[in-house]
BAKEDO-597602 format. One record per residue (C-alpha): x, y, z; chain. Coordinates in nm, 4 decimals. Last residue first. Layout:
% residues N
X;Y;Z;A
...
END
This chain:
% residues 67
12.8814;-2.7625;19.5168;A
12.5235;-2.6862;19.5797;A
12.3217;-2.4798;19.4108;A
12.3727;-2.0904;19.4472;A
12.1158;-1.8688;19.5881;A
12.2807;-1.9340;19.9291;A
12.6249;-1.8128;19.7693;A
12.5017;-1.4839;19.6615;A
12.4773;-1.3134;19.9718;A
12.2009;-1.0491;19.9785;A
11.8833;-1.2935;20.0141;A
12.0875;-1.3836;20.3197;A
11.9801;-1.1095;20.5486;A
11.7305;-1.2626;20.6806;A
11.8968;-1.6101;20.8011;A
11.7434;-1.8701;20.6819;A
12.0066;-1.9538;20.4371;A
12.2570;-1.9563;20.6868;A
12.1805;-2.2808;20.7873;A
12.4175;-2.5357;20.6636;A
12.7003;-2.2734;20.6135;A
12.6758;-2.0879;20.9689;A
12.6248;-2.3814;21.1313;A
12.9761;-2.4789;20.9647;A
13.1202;-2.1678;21.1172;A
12.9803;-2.1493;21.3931;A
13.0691;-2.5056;21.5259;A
13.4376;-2.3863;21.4235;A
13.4043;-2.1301;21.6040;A
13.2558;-2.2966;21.9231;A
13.5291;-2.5663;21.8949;A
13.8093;-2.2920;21.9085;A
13.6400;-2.1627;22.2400;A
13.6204;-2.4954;22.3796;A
13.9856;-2.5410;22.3062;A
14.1178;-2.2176;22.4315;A
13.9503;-2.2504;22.7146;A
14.1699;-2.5177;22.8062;A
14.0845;-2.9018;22.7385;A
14.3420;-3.1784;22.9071;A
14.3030;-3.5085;22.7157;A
14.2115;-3.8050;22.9581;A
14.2126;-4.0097;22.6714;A
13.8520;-4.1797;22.6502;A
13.6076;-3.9186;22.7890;A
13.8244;-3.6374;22.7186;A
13.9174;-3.7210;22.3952;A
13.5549;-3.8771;22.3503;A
13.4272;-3.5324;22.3913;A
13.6033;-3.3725;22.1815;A
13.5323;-3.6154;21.8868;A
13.1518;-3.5939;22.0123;A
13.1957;-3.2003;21.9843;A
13.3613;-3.1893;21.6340;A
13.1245;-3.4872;21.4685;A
12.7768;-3.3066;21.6014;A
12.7797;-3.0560;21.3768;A
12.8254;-3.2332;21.0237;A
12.6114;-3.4954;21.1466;A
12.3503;-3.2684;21.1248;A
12.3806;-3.2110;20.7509;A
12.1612;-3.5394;20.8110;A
11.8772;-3.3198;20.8809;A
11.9050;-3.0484;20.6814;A
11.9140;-3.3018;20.3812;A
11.5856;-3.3982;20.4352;A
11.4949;-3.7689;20.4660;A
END
């Protein structure tokens, strides 16, 4: 199996956690919330996949092995 696709789990953990707080718990979710949950989405979509983005042949981290 590729390791793009079980890096998946790394974006799907945040929202189902979320979701099962308000599923399970009843935990009130402002805007705030959801748009703190985006970010962080981002972010770590941002450092699975970056390395298709065009314009990182410039960024030396992608070029990097992994940690």
């Amino acid at each position: 199996m590729q390791a793009e696709r079980v890096a998946l789990i790394t974006l799907i953990t945040p929202i189902s956690a979320l979701l099962l707080g308000i599923w399970l718990n009843d935990e009130a979710v402002s805007q705030r919330i959801w748009l703190g949950a985006a970010l962080v989405i981002s972010g770590l979509a941002l450092y699975e996949y970056g390395k298709y983005l065009p314009w990182s042949k410039h960024w030396k981290r992608w070029r990097q092995s992994p940690l």
